[in-house]
C-alpha positions in Angstrom: -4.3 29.2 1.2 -6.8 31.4 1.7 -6.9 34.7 3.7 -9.9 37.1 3.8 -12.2 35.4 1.6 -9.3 35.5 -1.4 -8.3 32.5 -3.3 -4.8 31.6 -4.6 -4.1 28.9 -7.3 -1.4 26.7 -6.2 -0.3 25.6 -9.4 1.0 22.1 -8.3 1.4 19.2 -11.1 0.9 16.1 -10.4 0.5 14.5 -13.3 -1.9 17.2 -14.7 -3.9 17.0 -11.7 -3.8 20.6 -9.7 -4.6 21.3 -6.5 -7.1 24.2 -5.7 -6.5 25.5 -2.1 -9.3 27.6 -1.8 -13.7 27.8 -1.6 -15.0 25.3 -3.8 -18.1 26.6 -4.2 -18.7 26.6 -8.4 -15.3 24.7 -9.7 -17.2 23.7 -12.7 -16.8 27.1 -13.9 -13.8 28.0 -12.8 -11.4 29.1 -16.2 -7.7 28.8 -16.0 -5.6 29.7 -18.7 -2.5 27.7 -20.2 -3.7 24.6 -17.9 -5.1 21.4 -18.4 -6.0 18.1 -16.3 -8.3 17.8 -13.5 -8.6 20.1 -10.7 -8.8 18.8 -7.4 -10.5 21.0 -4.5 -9.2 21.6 -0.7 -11.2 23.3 0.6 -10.4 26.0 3.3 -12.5 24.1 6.0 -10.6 21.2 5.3 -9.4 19.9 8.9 -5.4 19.9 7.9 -5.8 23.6 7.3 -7.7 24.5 10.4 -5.4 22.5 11.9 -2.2 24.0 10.8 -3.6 27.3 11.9 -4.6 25.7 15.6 -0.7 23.8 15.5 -2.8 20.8 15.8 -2.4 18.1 13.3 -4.1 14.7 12.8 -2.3 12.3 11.4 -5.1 11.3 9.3 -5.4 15.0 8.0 -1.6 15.5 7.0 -1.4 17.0 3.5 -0.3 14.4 1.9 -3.3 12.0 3.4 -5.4 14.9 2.1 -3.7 14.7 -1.5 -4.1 11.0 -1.6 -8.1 11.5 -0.6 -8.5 14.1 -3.7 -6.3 11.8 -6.0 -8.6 9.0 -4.8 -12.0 10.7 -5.5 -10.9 12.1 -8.8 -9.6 8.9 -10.5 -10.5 5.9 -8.2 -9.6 3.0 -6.7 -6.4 2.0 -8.9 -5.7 -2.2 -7.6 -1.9 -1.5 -7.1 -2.2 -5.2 -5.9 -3.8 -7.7 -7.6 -4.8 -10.5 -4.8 -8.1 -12.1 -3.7 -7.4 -12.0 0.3 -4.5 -10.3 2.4 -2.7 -14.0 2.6 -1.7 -13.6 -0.8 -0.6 -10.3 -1.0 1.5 -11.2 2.1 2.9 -14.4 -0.5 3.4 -12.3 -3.7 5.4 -9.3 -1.5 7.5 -12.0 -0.6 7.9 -13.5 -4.3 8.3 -10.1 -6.1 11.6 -9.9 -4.4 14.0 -9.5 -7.4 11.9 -10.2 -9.8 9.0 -8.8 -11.7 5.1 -9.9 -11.4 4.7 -11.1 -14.7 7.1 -14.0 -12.9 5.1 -13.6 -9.9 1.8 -14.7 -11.6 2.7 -17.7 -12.7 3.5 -18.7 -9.1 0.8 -17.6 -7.7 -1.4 -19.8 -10.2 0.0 -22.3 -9.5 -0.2 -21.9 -5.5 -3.7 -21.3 -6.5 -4.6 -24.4 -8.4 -2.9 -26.8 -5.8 -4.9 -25.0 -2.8 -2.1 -23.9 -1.0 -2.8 -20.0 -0.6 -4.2 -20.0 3.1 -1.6 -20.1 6.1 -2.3 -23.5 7.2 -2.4 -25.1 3.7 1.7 -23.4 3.2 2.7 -24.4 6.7 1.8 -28.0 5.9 3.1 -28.4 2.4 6.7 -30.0 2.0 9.8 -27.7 1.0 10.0 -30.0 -2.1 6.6 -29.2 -3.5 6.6 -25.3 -2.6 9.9 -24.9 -4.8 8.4 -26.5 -7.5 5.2 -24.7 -7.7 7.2 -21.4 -7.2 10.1 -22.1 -9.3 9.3 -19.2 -12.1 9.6 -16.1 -9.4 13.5 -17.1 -9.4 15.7 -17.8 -6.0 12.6 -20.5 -5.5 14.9 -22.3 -2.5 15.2 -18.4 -0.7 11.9 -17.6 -0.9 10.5 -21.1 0.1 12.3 -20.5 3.1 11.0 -17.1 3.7 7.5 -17.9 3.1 7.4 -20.8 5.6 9.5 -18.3 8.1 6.6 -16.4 7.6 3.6 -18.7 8.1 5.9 -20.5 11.1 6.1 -17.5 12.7 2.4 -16.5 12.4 0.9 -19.8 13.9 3.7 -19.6 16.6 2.9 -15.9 17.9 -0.8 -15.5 16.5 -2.3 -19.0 16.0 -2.2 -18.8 12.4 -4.5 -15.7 12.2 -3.4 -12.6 9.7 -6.1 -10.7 11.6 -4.5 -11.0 15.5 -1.0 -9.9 13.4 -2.6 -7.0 11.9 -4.6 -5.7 15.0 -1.2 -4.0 16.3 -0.8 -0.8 15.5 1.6 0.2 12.4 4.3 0.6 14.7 4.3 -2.5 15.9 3.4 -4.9 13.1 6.2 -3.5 11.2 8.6 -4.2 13.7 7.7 -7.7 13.9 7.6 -7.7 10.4 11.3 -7.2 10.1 11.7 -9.5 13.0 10.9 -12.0 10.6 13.3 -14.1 8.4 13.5 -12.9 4.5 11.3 -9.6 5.4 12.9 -5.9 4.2 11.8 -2.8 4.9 10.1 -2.7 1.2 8.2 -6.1 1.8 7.1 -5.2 4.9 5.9 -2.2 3.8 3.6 -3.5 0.9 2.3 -6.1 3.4 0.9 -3.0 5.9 -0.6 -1.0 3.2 -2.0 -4.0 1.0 -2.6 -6.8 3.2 -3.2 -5.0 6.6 -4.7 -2.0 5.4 -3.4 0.4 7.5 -1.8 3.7 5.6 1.9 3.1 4.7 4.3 4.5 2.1 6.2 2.2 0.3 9.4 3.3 -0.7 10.6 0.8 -3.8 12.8 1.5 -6.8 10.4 2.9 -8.5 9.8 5.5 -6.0 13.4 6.5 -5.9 13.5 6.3 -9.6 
């Protein structure tokens, strides 16, 4: 960090990304030898490091928010989640259960090509015809009967409406998340960052790994 008006390098790699704590005011010519990759710039005035010096933190301007921000600018939105509203990314966290999303895809087609990707249209379709059309994600009878826990529970506590579930605040959405039959901690996860929006870290096997 920076004290007196002298800059340190923190040399920090993620993924050959490095994090500059210090003034940004000419990075363009800034010459480090024996690294490569982009450099990212926090800038001193940045309000996690004013407020780590004050003892006051935001929870939107925790380092790792503010590392996620730089990562974002530098390279983009990335589409972790491929899904056209937040009804299906609630249906394919609950699919991708021990399976993988190439599996996933196909079920999702054809949930797409029959019309039945909107609450309503899922709590009105028969068992039957749900297995079928989600056979190829594997443990079809399981995962029929979480999604309809799912969309039963919705129209019984929020008349149907992902938006009334998702007003609560993160706290409290993921608790009734896991209230609900076939929902882990993982699923429940994915569905707060990619369907509700709302800043969440999903801890999978690959983040273990």
């Amino acid at each position: 960090l920076i004290e007196r008006g002298h800059m340190t390098l923190a040399e920090k790699n993620f993924s050959r990304v490095f994090i500059w704590h210090g003034i940004c005011r000419d990075t363009a010519r800034l010459k480090v030898k024996n690294l490569s990759g982009a450099i990212i710039c926090l800038p001193y005035s940045y309000p996690f490091l004013s407020a780590k010096i004050s003892g006051k933190v935001d929870k939107k301007n925790t380092k790792a928010f503010l590392l996620y921000k730089a990562l974002l600018r530098a390279f983009g939105p990335q589409h972790w989640w491929p899904a056209k509203t937040p009804f299906e990314v609630v249906v394919g966290a609950i699919l991708t259960q021990n399976t993988n999303w190439g599996n996933v895809e196909k079920a999702i087609g054809n949930l797409r090509k029959e019309g039945i990707l909107t609450p309503s249209s899922m709590f009105y379709v028969r068992s039957s015809k749900l297995e079928k059309l989600i056979r190829s994600s594997g443990y079809y009878r399981q995962k029929t009967r979480k999604l309809k826990a799912f969309v039963e529970h919705l129209f019984k506590h929020h008349n149907g409406s992902l938006k009334r579930l998702f007003k609560q605040g993160k706290k409290t959405l993921r608790e009734e998340l896991l209230s609900i039959h076939g929902i882990g901690n993982e699923t429940a996860d994915s569905i707060i960052l990619y369907a509700a929006n709302k800043p969440s870290f999903v801890v999978d096997a690959y983040t273990r790994r």
